[in-house]
C-alpha positions as CSV (number, residue, x, y, z in Angstrom):
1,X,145.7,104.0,92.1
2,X,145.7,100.7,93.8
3,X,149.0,98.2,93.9
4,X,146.6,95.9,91.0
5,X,145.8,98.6,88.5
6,X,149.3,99.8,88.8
7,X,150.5,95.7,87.6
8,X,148.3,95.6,85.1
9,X,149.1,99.2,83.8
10,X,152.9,98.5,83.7
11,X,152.4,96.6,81.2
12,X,154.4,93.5,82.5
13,X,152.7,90.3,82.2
14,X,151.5,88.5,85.4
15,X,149.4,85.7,84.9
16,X,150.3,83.0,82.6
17,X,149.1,79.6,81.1
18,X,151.6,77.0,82.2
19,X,155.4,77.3,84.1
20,X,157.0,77.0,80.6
21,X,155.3,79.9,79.6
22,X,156.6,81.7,82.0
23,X,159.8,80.4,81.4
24,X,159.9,81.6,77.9
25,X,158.8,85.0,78.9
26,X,161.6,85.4,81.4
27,X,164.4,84.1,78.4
28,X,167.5,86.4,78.9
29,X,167.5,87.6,75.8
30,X,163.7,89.1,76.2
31,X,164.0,89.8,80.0
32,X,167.1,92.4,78.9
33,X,166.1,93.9,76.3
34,X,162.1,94.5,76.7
35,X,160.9,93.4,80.3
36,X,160.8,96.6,82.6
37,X,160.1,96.7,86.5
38,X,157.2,97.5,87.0
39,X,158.3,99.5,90.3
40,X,160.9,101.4,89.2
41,X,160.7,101.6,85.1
42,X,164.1,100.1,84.9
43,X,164.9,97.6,81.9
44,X,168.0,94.9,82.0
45,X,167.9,94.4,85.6
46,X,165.2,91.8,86.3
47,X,166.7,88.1,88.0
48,X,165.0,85.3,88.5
49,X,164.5,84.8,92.3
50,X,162.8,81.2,92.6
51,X,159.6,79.4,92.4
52,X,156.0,80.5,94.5
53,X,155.4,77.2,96.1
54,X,152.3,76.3,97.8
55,X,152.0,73.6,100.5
56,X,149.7,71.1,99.9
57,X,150.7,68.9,102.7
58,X,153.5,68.7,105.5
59,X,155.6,66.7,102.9
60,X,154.1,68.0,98.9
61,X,154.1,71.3,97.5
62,X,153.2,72.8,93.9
63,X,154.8,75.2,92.1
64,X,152.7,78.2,91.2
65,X,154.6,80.5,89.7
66,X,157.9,82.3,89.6
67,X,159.9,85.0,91.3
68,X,161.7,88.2,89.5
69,X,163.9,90.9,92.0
70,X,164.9,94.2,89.7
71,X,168.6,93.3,91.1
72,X,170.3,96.4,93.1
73,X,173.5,94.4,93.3
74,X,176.7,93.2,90.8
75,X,176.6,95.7,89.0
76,X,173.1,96.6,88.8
77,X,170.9,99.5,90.1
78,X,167.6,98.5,89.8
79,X,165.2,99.0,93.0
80,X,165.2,95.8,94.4
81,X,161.5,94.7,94.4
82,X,160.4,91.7,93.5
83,X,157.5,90.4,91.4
84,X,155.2,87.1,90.8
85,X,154.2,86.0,88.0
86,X,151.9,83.1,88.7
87,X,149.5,80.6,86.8
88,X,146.3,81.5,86.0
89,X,145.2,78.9,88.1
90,X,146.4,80.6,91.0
91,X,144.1,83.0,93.0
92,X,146.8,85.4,94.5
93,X,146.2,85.8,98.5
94,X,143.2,82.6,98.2
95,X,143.9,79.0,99.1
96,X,141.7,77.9,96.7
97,X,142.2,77.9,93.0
98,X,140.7,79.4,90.0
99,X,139.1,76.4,88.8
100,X,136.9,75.9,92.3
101,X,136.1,79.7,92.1
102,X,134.5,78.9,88.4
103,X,132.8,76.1,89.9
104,X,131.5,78.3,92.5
105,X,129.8,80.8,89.9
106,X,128.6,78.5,87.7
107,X,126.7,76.8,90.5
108,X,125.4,80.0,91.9
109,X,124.4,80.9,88.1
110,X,122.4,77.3,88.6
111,X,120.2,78.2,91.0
112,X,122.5,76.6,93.3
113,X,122.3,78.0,97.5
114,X,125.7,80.3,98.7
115,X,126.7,77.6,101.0
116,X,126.0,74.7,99.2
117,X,127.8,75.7,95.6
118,X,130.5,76.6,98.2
119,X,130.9,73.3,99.4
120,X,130.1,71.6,96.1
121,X,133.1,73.4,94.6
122,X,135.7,73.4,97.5
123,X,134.1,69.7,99.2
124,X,134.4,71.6,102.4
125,X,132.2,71.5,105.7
126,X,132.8,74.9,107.1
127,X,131.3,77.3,105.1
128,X,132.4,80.7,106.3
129,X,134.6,81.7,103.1
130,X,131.1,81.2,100.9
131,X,130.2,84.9,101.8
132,X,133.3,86.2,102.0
133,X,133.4,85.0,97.8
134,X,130.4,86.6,97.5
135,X,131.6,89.4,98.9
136,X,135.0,90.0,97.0
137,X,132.9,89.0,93.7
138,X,130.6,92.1,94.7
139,X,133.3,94.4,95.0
140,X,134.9,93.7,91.6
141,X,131.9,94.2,89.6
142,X,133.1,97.2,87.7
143,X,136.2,95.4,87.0
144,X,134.1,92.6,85.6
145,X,132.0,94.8,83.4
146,X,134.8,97.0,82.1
147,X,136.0,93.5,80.4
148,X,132.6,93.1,78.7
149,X,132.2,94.0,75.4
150,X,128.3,94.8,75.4
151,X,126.5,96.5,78.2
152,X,125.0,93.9,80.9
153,X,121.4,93.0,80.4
154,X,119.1,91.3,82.9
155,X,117.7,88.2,81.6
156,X,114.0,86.7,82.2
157,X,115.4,84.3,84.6
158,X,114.8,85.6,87.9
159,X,118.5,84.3,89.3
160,X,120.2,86.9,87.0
161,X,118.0,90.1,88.0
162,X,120.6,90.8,90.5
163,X,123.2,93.1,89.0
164,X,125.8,90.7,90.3
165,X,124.6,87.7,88.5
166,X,123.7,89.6,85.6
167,X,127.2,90.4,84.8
168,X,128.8,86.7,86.0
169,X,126.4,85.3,83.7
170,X,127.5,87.5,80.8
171,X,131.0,87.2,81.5
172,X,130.5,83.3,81.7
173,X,128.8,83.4,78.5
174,X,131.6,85.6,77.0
175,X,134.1,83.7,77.9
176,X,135.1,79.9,76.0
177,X,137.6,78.8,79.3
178,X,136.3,78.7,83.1
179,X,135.9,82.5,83.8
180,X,138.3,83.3,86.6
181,X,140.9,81.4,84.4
182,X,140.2,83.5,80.9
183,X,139.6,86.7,83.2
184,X,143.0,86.6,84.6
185,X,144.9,85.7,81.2
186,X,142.9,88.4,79.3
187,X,143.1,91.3,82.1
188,X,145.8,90.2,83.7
189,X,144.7,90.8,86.5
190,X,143.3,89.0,89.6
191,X,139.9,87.8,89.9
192,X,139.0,88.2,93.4
């Protein structure tokens, strides 16, 4: 069982909307009494350890999420590990965010080349991470259809034929937000 399906079967909510959502979930009160570790099993010991920053520039950074340590110490014996809990927005281990990785599909669902839809939706010249996307968005295809409701069908269109765009393209129709963002809320889970 991989580090991911073992997050998202814990139960403990990762991804969220907005920083005061994740404030709310981490209230005292609820953080006691319901909030396990997702490590250990342990209730009533989770702290808040600080923000995820990340840099944006040598002098501007952005908040992204939130820390939690199951606290070993002051009287508690949880495991010390800690957990993020990020926005959705947020692709965990990417530099770029969930909105330019939506952008991304949907231009590659237009008929749009790899390396230009790449640097239509992250305005970069270098273009080596465009197959490296492609690549990650491969290997999570039977992530992406488990979250479908109905199987994937291949469409007349001649740019969804490929069992990769076939299910982007359903999940981009099943979804109402910008798919990486409405994945990870709904699965709670990461994306790529």
């Amino acid at each position: 069982m991989s580090r991911r399906d073992f997050l998202f079967d814990a139960g403990m909510q990762t991804f969220f909307q907005s920083l005061s959502d994740i404030e709310r979930y981490l209230e005292p009160c609820h953080r006691y009494y319901s909030l396990t570790c997702q490590h250990c099993g342990l209730g009533g010991h989770l702290i808040s350890h600080g923000f995820i920053y990340k840099q944006l520039s040598m002098h501007e950074r952005k908040t992204m999420g939130k820390r939690v340590v199951c606290s070993n110490r002051f009287g508690h014996s949880g495991c010390g590990r800690t957990t993020q809990l990020v926005l959705a927005e947020c692709l965990p281990n990417r530099q770029y965010s969930a909105w330019q990785l939506s952008v991304f599909i949907v231009l590659l669902l237009a008929n749009v080349a790899v390396v230009k839809a790449y640097q239509l939706a992250t305005e970069q010249v270098s273009t080596r991470q465009a197959w490296r996307w492609v690549a990650a968005l491969k290997r999570n295809i039977m992530q992406y259809r488990l979250r479908l409701k109905s199987p994937v069908s291949v469409t007349s269109s001649w740019r969804c034929t490929h069992p990769v765009f076939a299910t982007l393209c359903a999940l981009v129709n099943g979804l109402t937000a910008p798919v990486c963002l409405a994945f990870q809320l709904s699965a709670q889970t990461a994306f790529i």
